[in-house]
N, C-alpha and C positions, 0 to 999 in steps of 0.2 A: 709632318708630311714628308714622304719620300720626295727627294731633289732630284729630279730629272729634265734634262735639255732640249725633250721631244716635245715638237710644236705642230699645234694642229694641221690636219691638210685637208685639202679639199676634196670632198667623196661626190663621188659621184655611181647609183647604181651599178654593178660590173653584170647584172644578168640581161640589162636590156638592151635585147638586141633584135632581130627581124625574124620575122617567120621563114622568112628563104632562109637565111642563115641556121636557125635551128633544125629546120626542115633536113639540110643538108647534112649537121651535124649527126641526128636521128638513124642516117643512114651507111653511116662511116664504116662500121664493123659488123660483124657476123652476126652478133643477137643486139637485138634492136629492145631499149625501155624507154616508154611513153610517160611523162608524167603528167599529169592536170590539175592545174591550180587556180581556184577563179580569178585572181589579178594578182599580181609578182608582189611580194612586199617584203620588208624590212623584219620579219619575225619568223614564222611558222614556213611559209615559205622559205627563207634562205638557209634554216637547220634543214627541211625535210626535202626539199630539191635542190637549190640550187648546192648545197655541198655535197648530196650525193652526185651530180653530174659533174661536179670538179676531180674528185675522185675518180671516177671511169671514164671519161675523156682524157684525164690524163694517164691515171695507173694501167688503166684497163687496153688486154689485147685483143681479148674478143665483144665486148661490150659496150657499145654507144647507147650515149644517152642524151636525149633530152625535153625540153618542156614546152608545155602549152595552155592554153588560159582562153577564158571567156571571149578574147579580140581572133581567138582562132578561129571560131563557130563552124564559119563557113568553109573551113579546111582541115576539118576535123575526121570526115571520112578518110584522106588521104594517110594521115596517123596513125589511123587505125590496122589501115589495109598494110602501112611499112610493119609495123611496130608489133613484137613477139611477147609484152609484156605492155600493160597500163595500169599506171598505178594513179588513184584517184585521191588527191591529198586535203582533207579537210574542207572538202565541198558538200554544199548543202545540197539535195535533192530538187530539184527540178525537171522541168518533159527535156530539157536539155540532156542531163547529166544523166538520166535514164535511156534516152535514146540512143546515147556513147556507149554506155554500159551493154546495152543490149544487144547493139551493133557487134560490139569484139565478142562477145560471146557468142552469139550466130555466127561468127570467124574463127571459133577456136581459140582467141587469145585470150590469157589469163587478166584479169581483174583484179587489183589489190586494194584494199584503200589503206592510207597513212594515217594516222592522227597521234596526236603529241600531247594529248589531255583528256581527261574524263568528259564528255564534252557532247555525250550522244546519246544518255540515257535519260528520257524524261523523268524518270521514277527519282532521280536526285535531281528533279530543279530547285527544290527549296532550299536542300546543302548547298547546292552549286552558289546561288543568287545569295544567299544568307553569308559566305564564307568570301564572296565578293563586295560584302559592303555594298550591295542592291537598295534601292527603295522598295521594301518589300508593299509597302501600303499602295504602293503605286498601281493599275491594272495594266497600263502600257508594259510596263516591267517584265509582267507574267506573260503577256501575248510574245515580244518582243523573242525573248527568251524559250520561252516553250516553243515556236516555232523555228529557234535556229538550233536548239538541242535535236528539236525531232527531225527536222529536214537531215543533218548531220545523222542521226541516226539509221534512216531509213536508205542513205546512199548506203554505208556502212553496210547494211544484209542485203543488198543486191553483188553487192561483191564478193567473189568467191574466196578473200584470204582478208590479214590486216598482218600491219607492217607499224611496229610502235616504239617506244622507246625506253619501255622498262617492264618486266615483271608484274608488278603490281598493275599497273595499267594491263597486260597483256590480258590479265587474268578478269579484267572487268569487261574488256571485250569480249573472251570467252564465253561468260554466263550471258552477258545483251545477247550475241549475236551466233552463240555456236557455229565461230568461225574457225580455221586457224587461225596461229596468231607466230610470227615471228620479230626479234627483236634488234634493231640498228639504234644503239645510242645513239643520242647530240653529239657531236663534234665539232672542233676547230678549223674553223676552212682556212686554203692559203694564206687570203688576204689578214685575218687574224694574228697567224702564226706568225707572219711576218714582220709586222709590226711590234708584235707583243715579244720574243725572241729578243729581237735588240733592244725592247725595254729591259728586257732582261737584265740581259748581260750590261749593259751599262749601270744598274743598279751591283750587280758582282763587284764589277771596275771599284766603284763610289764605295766597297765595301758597306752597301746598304748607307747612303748618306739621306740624312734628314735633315730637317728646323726643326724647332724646338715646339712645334704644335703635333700632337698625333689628330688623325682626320680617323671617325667611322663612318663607314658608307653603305649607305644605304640605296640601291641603285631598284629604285621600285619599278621604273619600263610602263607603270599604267597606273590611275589611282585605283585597281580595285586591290591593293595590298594593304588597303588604310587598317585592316584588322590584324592582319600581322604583323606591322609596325606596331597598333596596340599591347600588343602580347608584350612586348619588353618595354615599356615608356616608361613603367616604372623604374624598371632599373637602369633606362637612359639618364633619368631626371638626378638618380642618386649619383652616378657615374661622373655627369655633366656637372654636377657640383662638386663634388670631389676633387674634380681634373679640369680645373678652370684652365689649363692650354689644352683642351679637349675640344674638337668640333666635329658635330656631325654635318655629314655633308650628303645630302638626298639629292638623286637625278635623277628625272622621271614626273610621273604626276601624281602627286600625295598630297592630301589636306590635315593637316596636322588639327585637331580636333579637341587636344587632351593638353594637361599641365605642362604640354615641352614647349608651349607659346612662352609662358614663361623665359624660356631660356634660348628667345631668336638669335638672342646676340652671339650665341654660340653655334647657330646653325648656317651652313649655306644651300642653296638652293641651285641647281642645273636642270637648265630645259632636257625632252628627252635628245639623247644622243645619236647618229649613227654610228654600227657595229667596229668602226674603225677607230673614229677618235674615242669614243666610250672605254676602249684599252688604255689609254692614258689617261682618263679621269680613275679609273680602277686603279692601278699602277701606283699614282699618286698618296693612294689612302692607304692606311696601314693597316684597317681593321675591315672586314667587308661585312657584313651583317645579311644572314640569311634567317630570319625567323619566321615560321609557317605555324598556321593551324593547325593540328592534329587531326586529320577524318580522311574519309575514304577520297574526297578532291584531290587535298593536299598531298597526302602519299601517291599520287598518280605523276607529281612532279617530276620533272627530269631535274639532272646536277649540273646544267650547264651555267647556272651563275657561280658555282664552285671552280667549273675548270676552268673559268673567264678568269676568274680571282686568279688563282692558282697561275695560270700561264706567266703573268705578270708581273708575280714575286708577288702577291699581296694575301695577307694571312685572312682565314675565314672561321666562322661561327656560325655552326645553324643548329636548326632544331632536327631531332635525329627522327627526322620523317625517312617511310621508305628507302630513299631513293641516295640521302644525306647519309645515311646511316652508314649504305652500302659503299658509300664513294669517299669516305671521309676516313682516315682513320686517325682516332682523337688522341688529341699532342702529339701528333706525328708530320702528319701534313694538315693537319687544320683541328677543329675544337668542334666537339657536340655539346650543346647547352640542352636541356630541360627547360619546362619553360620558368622553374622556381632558381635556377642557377644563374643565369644571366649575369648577374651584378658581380659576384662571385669567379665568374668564369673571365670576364671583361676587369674585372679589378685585377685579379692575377696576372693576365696579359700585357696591359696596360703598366704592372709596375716593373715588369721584368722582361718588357719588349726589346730592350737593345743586350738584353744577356741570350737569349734564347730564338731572335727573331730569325737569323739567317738561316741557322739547320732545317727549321722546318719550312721555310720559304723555299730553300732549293729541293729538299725532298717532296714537298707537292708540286713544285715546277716541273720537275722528272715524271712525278707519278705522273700529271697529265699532259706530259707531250706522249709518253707511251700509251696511257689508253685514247687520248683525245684529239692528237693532230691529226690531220686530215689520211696524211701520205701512212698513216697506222690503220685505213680500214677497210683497203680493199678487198682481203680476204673473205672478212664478212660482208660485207655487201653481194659482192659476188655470188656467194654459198648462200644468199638470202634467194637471192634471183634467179639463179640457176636453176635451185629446187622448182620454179616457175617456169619453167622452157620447157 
């Protein structure tokens, strides 16, 4: 395990704050962008708003930004009437969010919706549910499910554009909804950067200093990853024997299901995180482990547990889905595994990690503070929105 001195702190959300206060902010500069989100949270919301508005309240000279959510309701015409752009991020369809919609279009304002995953077309609930390790036998499951893919879907074609986060995904919206479609990767917001930076560089100082255990991390965020953890158990198992000062180390919610029970005394276990201390549980581990399904879900994935690794000095491995493929380049800044390579890929690593670990730690460090820190995207952001004024 990487030796480092950084000690947890106390988080606290940085986006909550008051409707007069956003209100105000909404109003700051020359072109005005509305975002909506049904309740603020720690995932989809902080990539897809709250770091675009960090970026143009700060970078930005003619562009104010900012958000609002279900507790606005009642103040939601006012938004509307400031605001030369809304973009509607991963909300289901209801006479609310139809009302909004309708409202700025009867006003001339442009409509966008955001979405950050395949996540809108019923025609793949069985992929979707099946690749999440669903209770497919369940019937609650299929209602549950079928009604928050189609509500999602149906805000999606009342919207005049979408705003996404890769290619592949772009191109799945396209056929749903014959919309356009433009592209703002995941990114590093301040508080990230910040943080993760001086983990950095203090690993530089330490010339990469460790103990004598290497950690894999497996950083799952939700248990519906329990099948893509399966994809490589096998070659956990053989690995995890091999390199008895080996431990994996999962944070997040995963039910380990398969022969790695065997080998608890090797594993630890971490509740889920917040996006702050989470950089120093990453940081920590030497091996980050991204292994995905192969299918049209999965390739719709964005890279951002890559460039979380990466920020941090911590070396990665995934499966050369879409998105992995395009943001990775293998033995350079990080490993693409197949899913028959694994053991093979991780054995090699594993015995030759303090001969070859630094080079490519700092050249994926580089590569994603230039494509992936915050203070690197206001060009495009802007030239997204603009096109919308």
């Amino acid at each position: 395990m990487f030796i480092l001195d950084y000690k947890p702190v106390t988080y606290s959300d940085p986006w909550l704050r008051s409707y007069q206060d956003r209100i105000k902010d909404l109003g700051e500069k020359e072109k005005k962008v509305a975002y909506f989100y049904e309740n603020p949270d720690n995932s989809t919301f902080r990539y897809r708003i709250y770091n675009m508005i960090q970026v143009l309240q700060r970078l930005s000279s003619n562009i104010s930004a900012s958000y609002f959510c279900n507790s606005d309701r009642d103040n939601l015409n006012s938004v509307i009437e400031i605001a030369d752009v809304i973009i509607i991020c991963r909300t289901k369809y209801t006479d609310n969010i139809n009302r909004i919609i309708s409202l700025a279009k009867a006003k001339g304002k442009k409509v966008l919706f955001d979405v950050d995953d395949f996540i809108f077309d019923t025609s793949y609930t069985h992929l979707i549910l099946n690749t999440l390790d669903q209770d497919l036998s369940h019937p609650d499951v299929w209602d549950v499910w079928f009604a928050y893919i189609g509500r999602l879907g149906e805000t999606l074609k009342l919207c005049d554009g979408a705003i996404t986060t890769n290619e592949f995904l772009a191109e799945r919206i396209r056929c749903f909804a014959s919309k356009p479609v433009q592209i703002i990767p995941n990114f590093l917001n301040d508080e990230q950067m910040n943080v993760s930076s001086k983990i950095f560089q203090q690993k530089i100082r330490s010339e990469f200093k460790r103990d004598n255990k290497i950690h894999l991390g497996y950083f799952s965020g939700s248990p519906t990853h329990n099948k893509d953890l399966a994809l490589i158990s096998n070659a956990l198992i053989k690995i995890l024997e091999k390199y008895p000062n080996l431990i994996l180390r999962i944070v997040g919610h995963l039910d380990l299901k398969n022969s790695l029970e065997k080998y608890r005394s090797q594993i630890e276990f971490f509740p889920f995180q917040d996006f702050i201390n989470l950089q120093n549980l990453i940081a920590e581990t030497e091996i980050n482990l991204m292994p995905l399904q192969d299918n049209i879900f999965t390739n719709c994935k964005s890279e951002l547990k890559f460039f979380e690794a990466s920020i941090v000095g911590t070396l990665s491995v995934a499966s050369p889905t879409f998105t992995y493929a395009n943001s990775i380049k293998d033995d350079t800044t990080g490993y693409l595994a197949n899913s028959f390579e694994w053991f093979d890929k991780l054995d090699s690593i594993i015995s030759s990690i303090d001969d070859c670990c630094s080079s490519i730690l700092e050249a994926s460090y580089h590569d994603a503070e230039q494509k992936y820190a915050w203070y690197n995207q206001l060009e495009l952001i802007e030239n997204t929105l603009l096109k919308n004024m």
